[in-house]
N, C-alpha and C positions, 0 to 999 in steps of 0.2 A: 702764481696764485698765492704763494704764504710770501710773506715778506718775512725779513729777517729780525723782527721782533717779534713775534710767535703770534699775532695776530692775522685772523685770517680778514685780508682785501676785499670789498668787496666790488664787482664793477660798476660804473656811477651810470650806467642805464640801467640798471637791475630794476630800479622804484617804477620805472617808466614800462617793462615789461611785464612785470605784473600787476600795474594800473591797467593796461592793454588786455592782461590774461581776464580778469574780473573783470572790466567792461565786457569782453566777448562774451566771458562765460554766463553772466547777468543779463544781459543784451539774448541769447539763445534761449534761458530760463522763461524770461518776459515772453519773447515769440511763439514759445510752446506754451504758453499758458494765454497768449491771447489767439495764437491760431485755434485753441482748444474753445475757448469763449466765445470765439464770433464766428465759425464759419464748422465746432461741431458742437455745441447746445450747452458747453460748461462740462463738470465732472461731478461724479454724485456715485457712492456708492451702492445704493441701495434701487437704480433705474438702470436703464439699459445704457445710459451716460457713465457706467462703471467701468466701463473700457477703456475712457479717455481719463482713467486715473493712470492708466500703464505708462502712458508716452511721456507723463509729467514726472512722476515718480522717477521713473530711467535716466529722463536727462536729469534730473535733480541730482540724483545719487553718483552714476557713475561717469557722469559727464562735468556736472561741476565740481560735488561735493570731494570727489574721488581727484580729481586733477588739484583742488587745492589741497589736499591732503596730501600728493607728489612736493607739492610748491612749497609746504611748511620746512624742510629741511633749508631750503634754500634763502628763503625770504629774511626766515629766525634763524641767522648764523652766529649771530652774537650773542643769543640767547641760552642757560643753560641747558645740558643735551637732555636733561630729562623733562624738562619744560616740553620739549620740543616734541622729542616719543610720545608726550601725553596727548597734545595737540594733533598732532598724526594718528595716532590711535585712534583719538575719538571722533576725528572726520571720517576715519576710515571705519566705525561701526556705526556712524551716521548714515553714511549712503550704502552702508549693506543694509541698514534697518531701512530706508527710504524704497531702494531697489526689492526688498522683498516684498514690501506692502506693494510695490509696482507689479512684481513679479503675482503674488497673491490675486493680486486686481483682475490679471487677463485670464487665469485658471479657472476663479471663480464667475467671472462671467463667461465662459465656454462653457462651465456647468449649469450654471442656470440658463443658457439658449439652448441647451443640447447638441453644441459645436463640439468636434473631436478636437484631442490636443494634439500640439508636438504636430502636424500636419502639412508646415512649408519649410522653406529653407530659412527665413526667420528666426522660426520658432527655436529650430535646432542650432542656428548658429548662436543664437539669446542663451538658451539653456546652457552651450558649452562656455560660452563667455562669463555668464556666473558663477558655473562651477570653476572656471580656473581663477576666479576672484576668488572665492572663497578660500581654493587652496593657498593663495597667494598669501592671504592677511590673516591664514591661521597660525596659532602661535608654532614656532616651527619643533615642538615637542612633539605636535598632535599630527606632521605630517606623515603621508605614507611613504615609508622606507629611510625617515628619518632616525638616526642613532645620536644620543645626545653623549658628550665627553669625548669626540675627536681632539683631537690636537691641529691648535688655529692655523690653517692651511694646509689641512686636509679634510678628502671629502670623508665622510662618514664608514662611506665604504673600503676605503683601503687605507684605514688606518692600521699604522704598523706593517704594513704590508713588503716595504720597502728590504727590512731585514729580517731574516730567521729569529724564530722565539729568543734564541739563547744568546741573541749577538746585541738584541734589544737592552736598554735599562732603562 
């Protein structure tokens, strides 16, 4: 992987698989935005067509938006690494803000039909899927059972664990 110039290699199909990942994932976008157009009446928030904002939003956010936000690390190798975080970062509050207003969409249309929520296996496997997104691209200060100032290459929790207080420096 590194050559001996400190440059990192990159492989010469790379361009051609992620030409491939964006066609597919473009290529999905389109389909669910034309399956949604001609065979369920379009999307619209404010009619009972408010539904079919969920399926758009979802794939938009955690199926494309979210996958190229994975691909940025790899794509921009040569790029600087804070370039790079920022890029990652804001795909990745792009398809949380995408997927909530998707998320939003199906809530609030079970409220106004007077459909109960949370009620298939769906629903519930959706719900845990966003919540461990969320946990996932929270800053990891804010996570639960997170302790910040280990020492790099230990976990949080058994830092210093190794030796007695007094054998420590």
């Amino acid at each position: 992987m590194d050559s001996g110039t400190g440059q990192v290699s990159t492989p010469s199909t790379l361009p051609y698989y992620v030409a491939f990942s964006q066609l597919l994932g473009l290529t999905v976008v389109a389909m669910t935005g034309a399956w949604l157009g001609l065979y369920r009446g379009g999307i619209a928030w404010e009619s009972t067509l408010q539904f079919n904002v969920h399926p758009l939003c979802m794939v938009i956010g955690l199926i494309f938006l979210q996958g190229d936000a994975l691909l940025v690390y790899r794509v921009f190798r040569k790029e600087a690494k804070r370039t790079t975080k920022v890029l990652h970062g804001l795909l990745h509050v792009f398809a949380f803000i995408i997927s909530l207003v998707g998320l939003v969409a199906v809530f609030d249309y079970h409220r106004k039909m007077g459909y109960a929520d949370l009620y298939s296996l769906h629903s519930w496997c959706g719900i845990l899927v966003f919540a461990l997104y969320i946990v996932q691209v929270s800053p990891p200060g804010t996570r639960p059972g997170h302790r910040t100032g280990a020492r790099k290459g230990q976990s949080a929790g058994r830092r210093g664990a190794r030796f007695p207080r007094r054998l420590r420096r």
